[in-house]
matplotlib code that plots the C-alpha trace (Angstrom):
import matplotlib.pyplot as plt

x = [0.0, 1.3, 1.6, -2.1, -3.9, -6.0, -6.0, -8.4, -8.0, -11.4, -10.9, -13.2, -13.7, -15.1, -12.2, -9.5, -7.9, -6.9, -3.2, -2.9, -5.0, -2.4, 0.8, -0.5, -1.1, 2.1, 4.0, 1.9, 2.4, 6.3, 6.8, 3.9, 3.6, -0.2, -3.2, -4.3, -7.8, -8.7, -12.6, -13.9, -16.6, -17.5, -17.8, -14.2, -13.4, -10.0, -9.5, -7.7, -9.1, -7.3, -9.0, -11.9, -10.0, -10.1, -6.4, -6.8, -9.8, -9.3, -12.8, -12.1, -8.4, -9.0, -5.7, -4.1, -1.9, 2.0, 2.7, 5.1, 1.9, -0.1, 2.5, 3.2, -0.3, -0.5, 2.8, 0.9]
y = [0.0, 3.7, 6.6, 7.8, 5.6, 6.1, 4.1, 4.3, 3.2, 2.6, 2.4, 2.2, 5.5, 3.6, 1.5, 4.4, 2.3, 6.1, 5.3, 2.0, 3.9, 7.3, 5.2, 2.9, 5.9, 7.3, 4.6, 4.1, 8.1, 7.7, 4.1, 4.3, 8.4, 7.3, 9.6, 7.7, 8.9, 7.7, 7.4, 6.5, 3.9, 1.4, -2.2, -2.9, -2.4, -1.7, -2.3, -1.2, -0.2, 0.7, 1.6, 0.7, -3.2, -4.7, -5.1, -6.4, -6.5, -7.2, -8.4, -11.2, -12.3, -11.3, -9.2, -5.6, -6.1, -6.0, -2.8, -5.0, -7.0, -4.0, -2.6, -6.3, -6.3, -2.5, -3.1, -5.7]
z = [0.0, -0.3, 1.4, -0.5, 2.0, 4.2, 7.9, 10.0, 14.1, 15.8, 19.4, 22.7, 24.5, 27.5, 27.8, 27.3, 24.6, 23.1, 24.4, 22.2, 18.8, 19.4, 19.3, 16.8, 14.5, 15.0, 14.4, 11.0, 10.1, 10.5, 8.8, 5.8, 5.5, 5.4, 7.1, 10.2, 11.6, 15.2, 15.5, 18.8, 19.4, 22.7, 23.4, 23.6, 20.0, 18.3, 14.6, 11.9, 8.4, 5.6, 2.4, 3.4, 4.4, 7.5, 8.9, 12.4, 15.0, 18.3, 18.7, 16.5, 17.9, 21.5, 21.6, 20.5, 17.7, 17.6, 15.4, 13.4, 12.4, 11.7, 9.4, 7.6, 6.7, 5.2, 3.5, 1.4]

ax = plt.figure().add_subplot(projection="3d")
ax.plot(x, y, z, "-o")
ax.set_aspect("equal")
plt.show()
């Protein structure tokens, strides 16, 4: 993917998973170049969209992702 994509980090508010979706986004900003929008949401969500793609939900592994993993799977 390049540096035209967008990424998109939607986190839960309740849960203050902000922390995890800021550093996340910055380490995608300085690696990729892309733009990284944090939208906040509830029920103990964080995933990771790009393009319109799922790239990681927590909800479905039961984790955060590893940045390295995050990046892999923008890289292509």
């Amino acid at each position: 993917m390049d540096a035209n994509m967008v990424v998109s980090i939607e986190y839960c508010e309740s849960w203050n998973y902000l922390p995890q979706a800021t550093s996340l986004a910055a380490v995608i900003k300085s690696a990729l170049g892309a733009e990284v929008q944090l939208l906040s949401s509830s029920g103990g969500c964080f995933e990771v969209v790009a393009d319109g793609e799922l790239v990681f939900s927590k909800n479905r592994v039961g984790r955060f992702p590893t940045d390295e993993e995050v990046l892999s799977a923008l890289n292509g």
